[in-house]
mmCIF file of the N, C-alpha and C atoms, coordinates in Angstrom:
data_MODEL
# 
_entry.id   MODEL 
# 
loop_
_atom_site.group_PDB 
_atom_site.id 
_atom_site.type_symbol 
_atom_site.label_atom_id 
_atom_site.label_alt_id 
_atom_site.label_comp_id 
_atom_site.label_asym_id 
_atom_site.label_entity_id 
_atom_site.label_seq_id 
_atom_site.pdbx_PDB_ins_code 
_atom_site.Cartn_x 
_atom_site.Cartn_y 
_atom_site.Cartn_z 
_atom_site.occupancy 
_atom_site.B_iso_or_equiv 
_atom_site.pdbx_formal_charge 
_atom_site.auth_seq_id 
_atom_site.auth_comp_id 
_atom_site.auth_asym_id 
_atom_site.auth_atom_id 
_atom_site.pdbx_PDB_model_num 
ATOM 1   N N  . UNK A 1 1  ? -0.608  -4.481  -8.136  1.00 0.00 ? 1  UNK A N  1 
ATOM 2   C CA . UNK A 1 1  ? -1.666  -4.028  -7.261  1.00 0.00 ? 1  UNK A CA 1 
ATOM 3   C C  . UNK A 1 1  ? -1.475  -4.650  -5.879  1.00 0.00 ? 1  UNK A C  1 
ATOM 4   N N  . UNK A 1 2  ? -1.717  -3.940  -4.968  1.00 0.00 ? 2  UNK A N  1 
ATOM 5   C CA . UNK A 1 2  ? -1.616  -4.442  -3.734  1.00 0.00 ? 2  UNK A CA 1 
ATOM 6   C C  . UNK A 1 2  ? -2.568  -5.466  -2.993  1.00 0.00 ? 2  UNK A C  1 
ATOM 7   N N  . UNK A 1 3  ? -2.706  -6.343  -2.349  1.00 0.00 ? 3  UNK A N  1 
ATOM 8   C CA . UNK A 1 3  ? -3.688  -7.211  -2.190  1.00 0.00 ? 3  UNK A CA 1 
ATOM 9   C C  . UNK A 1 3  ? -4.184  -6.972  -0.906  1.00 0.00 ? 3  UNK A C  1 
ATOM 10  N N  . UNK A 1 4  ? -4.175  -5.980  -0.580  1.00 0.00 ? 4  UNK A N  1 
ATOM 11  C CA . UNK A 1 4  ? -5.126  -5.251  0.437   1.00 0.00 ? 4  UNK A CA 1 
ATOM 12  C C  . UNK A 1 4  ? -5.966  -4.717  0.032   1.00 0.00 ? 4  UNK A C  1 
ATOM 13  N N  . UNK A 1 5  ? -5.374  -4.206  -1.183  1.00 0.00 ? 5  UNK A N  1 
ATOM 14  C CA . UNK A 1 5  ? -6.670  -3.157  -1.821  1.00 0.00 ? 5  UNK A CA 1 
ATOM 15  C C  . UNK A 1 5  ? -7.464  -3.937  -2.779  1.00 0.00 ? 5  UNK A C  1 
ATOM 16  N N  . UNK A 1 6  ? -6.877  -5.127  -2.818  1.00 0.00 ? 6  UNK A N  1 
ATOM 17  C CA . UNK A 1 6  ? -7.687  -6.487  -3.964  1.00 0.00 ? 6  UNK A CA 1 
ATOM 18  C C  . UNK A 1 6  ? -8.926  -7.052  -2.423  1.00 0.00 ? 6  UNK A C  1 
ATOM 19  N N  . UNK A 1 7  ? -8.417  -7.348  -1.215  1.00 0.00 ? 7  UNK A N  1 
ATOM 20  C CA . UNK A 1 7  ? -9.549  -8.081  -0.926  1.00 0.00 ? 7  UNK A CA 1 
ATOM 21  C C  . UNK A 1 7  ? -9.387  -7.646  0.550   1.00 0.00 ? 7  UNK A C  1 
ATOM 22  N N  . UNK A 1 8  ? -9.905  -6.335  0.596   1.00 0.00 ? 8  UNK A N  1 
ATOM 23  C CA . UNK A 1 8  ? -10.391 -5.456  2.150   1.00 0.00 ? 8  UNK A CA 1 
ATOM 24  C C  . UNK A 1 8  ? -11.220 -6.126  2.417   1.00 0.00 ? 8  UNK A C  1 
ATOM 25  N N  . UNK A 1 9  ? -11.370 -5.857  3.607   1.00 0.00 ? 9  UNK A N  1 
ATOM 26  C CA . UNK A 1 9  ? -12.433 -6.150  4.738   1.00 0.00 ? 9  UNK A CA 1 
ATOM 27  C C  . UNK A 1 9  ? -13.919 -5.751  4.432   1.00 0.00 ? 9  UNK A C  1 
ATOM 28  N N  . UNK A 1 10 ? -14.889 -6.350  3.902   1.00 0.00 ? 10 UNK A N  1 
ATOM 29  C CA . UNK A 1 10 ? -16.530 -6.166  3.880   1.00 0.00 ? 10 UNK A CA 1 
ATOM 30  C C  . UNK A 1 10 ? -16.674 -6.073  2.101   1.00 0.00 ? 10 UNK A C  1 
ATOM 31  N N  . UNK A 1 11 ? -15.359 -5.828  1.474   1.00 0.00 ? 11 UNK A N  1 
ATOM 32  C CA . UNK A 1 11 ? -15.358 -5.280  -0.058  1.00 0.00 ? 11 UNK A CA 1 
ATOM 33  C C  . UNK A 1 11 ? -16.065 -7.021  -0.758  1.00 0.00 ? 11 UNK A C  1 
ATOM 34  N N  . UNK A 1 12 ? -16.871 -6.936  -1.566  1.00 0.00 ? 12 UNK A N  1 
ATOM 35  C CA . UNK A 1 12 ? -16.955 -8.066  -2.486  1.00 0.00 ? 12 UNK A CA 1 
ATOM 36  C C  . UNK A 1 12 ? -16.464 -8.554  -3.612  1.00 0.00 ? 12 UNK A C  1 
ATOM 37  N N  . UNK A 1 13 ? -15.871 -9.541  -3.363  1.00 0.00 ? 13 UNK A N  1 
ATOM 38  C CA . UNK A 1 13 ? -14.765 -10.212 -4.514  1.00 0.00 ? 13 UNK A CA 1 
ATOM 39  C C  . UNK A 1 13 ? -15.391 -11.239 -5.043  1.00 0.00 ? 13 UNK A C  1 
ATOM 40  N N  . UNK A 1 14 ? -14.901 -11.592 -6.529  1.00 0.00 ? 14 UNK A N  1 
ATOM 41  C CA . UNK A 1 14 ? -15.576 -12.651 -7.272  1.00 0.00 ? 14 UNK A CA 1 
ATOM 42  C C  . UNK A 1 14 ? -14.510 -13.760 -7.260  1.00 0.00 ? 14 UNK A C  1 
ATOM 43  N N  . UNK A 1 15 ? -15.179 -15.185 -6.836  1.00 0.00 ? 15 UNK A N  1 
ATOM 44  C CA . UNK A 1 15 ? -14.819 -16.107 -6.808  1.00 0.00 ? 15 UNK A CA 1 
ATOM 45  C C  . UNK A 1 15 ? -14.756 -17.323 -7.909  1.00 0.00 ? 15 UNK A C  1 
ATOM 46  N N  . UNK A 1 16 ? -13.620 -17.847 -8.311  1.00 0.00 ? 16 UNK A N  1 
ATOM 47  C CA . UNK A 1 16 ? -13.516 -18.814 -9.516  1.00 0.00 ? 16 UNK A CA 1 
ATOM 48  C C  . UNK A 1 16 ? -13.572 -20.054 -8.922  1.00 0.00 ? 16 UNK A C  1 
ATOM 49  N N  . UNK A 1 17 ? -14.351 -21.024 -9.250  1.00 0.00 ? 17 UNK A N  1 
ATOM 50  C CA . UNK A 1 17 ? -14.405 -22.297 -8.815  1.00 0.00 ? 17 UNK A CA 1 
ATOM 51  C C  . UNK A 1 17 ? -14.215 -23.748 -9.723  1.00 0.00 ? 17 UNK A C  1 
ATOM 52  N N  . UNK A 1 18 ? -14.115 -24.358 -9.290  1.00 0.00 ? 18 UNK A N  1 
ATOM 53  C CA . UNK A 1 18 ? -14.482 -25.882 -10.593 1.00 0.00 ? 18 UNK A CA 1 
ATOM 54  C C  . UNK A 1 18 ? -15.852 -26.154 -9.847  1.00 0.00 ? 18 UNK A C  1 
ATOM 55  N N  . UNK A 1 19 ? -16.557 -25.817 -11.114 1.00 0.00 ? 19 UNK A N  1 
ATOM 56  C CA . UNK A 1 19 ? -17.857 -26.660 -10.466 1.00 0.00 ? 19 UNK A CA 1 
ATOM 57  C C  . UNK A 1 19 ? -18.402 -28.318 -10.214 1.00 0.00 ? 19 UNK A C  1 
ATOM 58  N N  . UNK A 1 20 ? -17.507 -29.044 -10.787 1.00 0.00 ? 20 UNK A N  1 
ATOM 59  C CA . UNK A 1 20 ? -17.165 -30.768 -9.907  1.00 0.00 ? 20 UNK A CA 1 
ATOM 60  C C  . UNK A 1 20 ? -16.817 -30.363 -8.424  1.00 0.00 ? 20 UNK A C  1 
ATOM 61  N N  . UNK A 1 21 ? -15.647 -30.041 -8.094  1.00 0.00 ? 21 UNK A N  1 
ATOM 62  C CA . UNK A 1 21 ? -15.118 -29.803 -7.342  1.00 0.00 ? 21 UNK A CA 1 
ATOM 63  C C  . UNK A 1 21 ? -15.157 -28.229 -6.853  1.00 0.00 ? 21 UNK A C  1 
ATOM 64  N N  . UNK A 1 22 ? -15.950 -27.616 -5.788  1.00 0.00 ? 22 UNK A N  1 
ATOM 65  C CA . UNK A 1 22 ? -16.250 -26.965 -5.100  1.00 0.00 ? 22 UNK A CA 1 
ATOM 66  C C  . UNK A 1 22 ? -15.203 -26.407 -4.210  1.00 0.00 ? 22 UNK A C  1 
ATOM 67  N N  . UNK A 1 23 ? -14.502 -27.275 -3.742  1.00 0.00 ? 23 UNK A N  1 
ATOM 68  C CA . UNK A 1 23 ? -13.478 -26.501 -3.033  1.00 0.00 ? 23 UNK A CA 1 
ATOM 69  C C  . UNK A 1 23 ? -12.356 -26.296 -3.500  1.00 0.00 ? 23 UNK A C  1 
ATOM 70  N N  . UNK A 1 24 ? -12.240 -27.106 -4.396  1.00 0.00 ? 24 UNK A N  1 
ATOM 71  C CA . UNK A 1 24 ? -11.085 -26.132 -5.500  1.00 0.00 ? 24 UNK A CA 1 
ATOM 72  C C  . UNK A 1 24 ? -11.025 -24.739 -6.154  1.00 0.00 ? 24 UNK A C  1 
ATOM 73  N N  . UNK A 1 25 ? -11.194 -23.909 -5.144  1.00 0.00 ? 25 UNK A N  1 
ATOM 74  C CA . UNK A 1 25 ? -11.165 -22.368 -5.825  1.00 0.00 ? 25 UNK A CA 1 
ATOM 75  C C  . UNK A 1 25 ? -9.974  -21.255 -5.829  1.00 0.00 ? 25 UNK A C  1 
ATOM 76  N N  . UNK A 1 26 ? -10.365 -20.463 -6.220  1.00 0.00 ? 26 UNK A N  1 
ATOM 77  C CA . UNK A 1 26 ? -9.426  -19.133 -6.403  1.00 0.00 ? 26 UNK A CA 1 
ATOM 78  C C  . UNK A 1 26 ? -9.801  -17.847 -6.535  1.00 0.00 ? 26 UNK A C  1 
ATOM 79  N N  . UNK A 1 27 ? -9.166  -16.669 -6.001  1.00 0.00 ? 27 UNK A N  1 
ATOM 80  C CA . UNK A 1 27 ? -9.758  -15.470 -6.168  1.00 0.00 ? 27 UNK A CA 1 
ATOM 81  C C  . UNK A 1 27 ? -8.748  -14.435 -7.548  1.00 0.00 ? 27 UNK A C  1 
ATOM 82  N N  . UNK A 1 28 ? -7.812  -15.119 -7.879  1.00 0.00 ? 28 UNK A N  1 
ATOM 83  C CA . UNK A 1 28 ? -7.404  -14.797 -8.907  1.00 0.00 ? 28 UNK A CA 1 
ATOM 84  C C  . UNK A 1 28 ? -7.156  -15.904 -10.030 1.00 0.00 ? 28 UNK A C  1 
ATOM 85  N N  . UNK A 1 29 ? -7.490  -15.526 -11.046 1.00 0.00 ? 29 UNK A N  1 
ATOM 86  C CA . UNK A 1 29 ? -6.899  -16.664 -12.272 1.00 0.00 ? 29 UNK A CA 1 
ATOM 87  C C  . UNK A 1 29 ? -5.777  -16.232 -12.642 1.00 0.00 ? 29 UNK A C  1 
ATOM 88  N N  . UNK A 1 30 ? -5.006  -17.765 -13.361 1.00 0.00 ? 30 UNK A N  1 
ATOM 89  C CA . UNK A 1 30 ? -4.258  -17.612 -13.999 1.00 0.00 ? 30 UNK A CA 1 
ATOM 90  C C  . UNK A 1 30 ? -3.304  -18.905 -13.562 1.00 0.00 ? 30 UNK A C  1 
ATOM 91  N N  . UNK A 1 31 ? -2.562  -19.222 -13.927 1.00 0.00 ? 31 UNK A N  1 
ATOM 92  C CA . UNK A 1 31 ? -1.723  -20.596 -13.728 1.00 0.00 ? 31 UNK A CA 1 
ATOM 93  C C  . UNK A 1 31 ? -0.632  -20.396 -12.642 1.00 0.00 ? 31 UNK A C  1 
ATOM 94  N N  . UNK A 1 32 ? -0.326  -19.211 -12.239 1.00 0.00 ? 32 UNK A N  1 
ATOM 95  C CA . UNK A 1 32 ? 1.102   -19.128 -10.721 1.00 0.00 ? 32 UNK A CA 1 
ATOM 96  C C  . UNK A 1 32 ? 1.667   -19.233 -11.447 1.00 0.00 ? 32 UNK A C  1 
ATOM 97  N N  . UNK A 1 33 ? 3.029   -20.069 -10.616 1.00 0.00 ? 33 UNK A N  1 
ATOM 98  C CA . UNK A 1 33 ? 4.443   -20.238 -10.749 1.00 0.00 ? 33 UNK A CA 1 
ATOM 99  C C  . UNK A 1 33 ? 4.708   -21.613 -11.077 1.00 0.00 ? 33 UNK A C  1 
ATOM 100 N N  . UNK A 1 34 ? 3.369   -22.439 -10.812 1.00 0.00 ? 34 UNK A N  1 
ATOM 101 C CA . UNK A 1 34 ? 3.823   -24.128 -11.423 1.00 0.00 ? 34 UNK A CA 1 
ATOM 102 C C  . UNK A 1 34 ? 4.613   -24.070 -12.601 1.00 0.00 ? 34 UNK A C  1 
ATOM 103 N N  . UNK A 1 35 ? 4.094   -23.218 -13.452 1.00 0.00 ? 35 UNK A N  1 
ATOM 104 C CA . UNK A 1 35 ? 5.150   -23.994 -15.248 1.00 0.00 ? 35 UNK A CA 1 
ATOM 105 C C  . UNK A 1 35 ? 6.641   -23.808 -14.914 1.00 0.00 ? 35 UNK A C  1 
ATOM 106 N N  . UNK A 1 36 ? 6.679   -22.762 -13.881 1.00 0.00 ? 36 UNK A N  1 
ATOM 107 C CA . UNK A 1 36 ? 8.138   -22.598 -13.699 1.00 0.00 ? 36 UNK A CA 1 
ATOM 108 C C  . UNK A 1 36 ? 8.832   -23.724 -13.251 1.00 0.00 ? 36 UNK A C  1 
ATOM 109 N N  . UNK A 1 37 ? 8.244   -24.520 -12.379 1.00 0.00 ? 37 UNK A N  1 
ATOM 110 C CA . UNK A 1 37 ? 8.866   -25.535 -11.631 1.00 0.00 ? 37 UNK A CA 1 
ATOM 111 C C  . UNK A 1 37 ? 8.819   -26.661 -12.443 1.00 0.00 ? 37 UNK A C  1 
ATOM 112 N N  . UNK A 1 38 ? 7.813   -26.844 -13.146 1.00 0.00 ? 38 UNK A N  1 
ATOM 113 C CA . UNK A 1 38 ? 8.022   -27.667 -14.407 1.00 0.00 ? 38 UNK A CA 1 
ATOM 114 C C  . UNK A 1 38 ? 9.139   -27.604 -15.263 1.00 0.00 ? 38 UNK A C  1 
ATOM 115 N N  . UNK A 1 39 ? 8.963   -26.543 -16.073 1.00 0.00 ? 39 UNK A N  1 
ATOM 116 C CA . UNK A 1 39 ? 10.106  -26.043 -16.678 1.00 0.00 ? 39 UNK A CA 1 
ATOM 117 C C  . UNK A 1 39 ? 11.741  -26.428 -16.421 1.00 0.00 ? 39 UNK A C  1 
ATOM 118 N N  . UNK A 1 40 ? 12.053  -25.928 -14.917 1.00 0.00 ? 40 UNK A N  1 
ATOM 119 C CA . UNK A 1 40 ? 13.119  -26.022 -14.269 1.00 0.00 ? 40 UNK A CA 1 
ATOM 120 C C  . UNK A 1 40 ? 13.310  -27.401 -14.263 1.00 0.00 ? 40 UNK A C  1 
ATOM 121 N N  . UNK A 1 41 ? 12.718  -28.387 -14.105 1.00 0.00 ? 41 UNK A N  1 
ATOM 122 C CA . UNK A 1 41 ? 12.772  -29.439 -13.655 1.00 0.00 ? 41 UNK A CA 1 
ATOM 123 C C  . UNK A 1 41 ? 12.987  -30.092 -14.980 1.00 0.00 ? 41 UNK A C  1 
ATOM 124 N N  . UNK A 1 42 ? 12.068  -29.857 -16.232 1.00 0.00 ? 42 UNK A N  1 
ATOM 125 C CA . UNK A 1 42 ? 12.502  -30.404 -17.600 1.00 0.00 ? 42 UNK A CA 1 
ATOM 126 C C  . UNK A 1 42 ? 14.004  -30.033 -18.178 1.00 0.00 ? 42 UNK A C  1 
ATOM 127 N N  . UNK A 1 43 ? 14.528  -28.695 -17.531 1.00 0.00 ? 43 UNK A N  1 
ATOM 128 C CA . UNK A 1 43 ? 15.178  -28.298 -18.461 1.00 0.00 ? 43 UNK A CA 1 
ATOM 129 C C  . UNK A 1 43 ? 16.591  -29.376 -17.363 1.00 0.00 ? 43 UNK A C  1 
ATOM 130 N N  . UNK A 1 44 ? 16.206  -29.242 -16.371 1.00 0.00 ? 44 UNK A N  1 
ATOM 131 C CA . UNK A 1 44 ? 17.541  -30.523 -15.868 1.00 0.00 ? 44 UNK A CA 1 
ATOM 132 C C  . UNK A 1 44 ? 17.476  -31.702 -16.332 1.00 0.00 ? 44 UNK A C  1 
ATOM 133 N N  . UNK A 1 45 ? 16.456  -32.399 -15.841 1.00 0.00 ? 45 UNK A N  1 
ATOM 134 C CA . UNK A 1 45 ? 16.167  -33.491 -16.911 1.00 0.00 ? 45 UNK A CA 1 
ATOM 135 C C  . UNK A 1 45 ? 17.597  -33.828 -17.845 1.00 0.00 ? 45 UNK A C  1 
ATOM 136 N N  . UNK A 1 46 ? 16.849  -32.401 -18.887 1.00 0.00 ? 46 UNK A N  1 
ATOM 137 C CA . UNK A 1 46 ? 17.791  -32.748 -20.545 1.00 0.00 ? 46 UNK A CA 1 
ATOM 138 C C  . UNK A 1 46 ? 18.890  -32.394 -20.212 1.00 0.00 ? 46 UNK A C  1 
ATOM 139 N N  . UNK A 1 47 ? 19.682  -31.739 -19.633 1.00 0.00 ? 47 UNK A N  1 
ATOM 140 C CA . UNK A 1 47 ? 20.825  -31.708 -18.961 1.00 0.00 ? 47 UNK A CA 1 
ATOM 141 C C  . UNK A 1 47 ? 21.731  -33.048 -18.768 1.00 0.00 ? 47 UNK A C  1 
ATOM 142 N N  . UNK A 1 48 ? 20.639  -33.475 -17.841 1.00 0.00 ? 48 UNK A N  1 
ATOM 143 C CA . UNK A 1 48 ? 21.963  -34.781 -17.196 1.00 0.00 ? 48 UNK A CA 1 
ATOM 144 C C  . UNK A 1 48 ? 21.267  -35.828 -18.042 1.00 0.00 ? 48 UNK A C  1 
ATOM 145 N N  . UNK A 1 49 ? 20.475  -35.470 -19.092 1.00 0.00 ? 49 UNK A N  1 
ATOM 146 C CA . UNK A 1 49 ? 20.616  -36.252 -20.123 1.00 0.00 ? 49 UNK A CA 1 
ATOM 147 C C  . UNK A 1 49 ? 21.637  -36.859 -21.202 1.00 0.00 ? 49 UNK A C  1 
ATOM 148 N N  . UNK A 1 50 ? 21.674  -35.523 -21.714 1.00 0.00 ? 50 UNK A N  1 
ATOM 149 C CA . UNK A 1 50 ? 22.400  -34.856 -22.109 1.00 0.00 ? 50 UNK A CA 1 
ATOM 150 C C  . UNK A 1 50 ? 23.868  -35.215 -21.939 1.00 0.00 ? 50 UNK A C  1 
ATOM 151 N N  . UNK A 1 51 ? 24.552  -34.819 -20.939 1.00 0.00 ? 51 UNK A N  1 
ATOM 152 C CA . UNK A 1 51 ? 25.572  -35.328 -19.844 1.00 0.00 ? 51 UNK A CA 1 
ATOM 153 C C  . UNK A 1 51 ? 25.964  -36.265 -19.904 1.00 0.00 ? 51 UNK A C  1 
ATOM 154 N N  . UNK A 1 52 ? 24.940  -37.159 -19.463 1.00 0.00 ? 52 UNK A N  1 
ATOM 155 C CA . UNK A 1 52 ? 25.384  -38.721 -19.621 1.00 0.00 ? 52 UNK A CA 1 
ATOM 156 C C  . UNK A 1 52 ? 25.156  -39.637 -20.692 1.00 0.00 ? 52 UNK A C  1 
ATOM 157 N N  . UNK A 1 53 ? 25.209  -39.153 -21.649 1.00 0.00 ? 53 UNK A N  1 
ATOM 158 C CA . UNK A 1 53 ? 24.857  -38.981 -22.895 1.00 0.00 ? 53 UNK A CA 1 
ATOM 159 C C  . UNK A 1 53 ? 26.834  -39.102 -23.402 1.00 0.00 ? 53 UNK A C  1 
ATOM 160 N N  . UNK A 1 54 ? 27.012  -38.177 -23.293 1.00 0.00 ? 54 UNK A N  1 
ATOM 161 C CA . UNK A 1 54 ? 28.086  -37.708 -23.597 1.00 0.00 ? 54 UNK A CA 1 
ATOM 162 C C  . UNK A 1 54 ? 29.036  -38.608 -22.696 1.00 0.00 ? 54 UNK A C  1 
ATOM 163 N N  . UNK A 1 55 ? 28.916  -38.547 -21.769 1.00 0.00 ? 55 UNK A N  1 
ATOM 164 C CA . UNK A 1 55 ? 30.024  -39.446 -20.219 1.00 0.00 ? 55 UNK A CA 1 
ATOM 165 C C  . UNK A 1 55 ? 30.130  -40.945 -21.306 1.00 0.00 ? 55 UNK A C  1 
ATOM 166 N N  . UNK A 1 56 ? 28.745  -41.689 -21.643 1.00 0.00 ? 56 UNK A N  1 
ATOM 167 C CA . UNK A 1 56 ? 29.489  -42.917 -22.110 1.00 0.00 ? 56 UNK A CA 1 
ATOM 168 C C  . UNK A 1 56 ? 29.653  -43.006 -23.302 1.00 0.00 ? 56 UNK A C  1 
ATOM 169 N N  . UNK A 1 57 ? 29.444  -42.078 -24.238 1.00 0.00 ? 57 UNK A N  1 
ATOM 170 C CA . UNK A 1 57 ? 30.288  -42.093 -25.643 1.00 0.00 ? 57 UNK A CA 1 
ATOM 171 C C  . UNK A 1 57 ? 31.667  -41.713 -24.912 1.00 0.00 ? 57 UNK A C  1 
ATOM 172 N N  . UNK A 1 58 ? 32.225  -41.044 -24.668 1.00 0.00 ? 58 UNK A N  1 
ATOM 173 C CA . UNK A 1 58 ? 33.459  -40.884 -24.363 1.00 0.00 ? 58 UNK A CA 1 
ATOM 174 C C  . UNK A 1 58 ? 34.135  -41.609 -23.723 1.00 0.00 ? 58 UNK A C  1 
ATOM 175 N N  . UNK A 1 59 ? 33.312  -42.740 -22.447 1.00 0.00 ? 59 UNK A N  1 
ATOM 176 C CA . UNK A 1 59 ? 34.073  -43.989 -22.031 1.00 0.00 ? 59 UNK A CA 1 
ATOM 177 C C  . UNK A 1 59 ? 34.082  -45.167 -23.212 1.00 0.00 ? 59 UNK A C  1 
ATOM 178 N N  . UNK A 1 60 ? 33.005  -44.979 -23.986 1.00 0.00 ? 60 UNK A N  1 
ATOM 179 C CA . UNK A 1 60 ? 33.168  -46.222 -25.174 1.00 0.00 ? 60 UNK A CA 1 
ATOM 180 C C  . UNK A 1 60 ? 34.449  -45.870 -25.682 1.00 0.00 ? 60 UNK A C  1 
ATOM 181 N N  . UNK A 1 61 ? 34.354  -44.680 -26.231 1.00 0.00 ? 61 UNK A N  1 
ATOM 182 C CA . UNK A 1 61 ? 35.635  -44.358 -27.545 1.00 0.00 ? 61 UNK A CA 1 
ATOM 183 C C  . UNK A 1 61 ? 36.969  -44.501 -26.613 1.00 0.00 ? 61 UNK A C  1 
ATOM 184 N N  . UNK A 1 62 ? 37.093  -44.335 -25.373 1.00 0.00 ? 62 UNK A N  1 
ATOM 185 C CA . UNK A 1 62 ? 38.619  -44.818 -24.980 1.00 0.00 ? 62 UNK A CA 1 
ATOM 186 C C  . UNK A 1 62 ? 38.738  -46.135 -24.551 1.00 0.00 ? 62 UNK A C  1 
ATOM 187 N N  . UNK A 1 63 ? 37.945  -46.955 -24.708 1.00 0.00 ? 63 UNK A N  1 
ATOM 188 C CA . UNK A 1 63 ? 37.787  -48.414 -24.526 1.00 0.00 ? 63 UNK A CA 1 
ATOM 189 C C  . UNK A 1 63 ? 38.597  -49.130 -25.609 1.00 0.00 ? 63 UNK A C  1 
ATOM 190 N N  . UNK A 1 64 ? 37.497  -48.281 -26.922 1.00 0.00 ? 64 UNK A N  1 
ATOM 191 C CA . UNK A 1 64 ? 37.959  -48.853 -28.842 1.00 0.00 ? 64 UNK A CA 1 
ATOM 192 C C  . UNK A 1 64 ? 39.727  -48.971 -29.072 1.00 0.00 ? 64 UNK A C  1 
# 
């Protein structure tokens, strides 16, 4: 949907708020794109976990 036609000029839209916090609002729900960046960020993480994980078993065993 286009978001012109979500929030024209004079049209009334419903607003989501935290009611503690008042200015924390939104005119759409739903969570975005954060988990993505989460995600991305976990899944490197286990990567160069992972990785280096592997890097010093393989410097041990040519040490032995």
């Amino acid at each position: 949907m286009e978001e012109q036609s979500l929030f024209a000029s004079g049209k009334e839209v419903q607003v989501y708020y935290d009611p503690k916090t008042p200015s924390q609002s939104v005119l759409i729900k739903g969570i975005g794109l954060s988990w993505l960046g989460m995600a991305l960020g976990l899944m490197a993480l286990v990567i160069g976990l992972v990785v280096m994980f592997h890097m010093v078993r393989s410097r041990a065993a040519r040490i032995k």
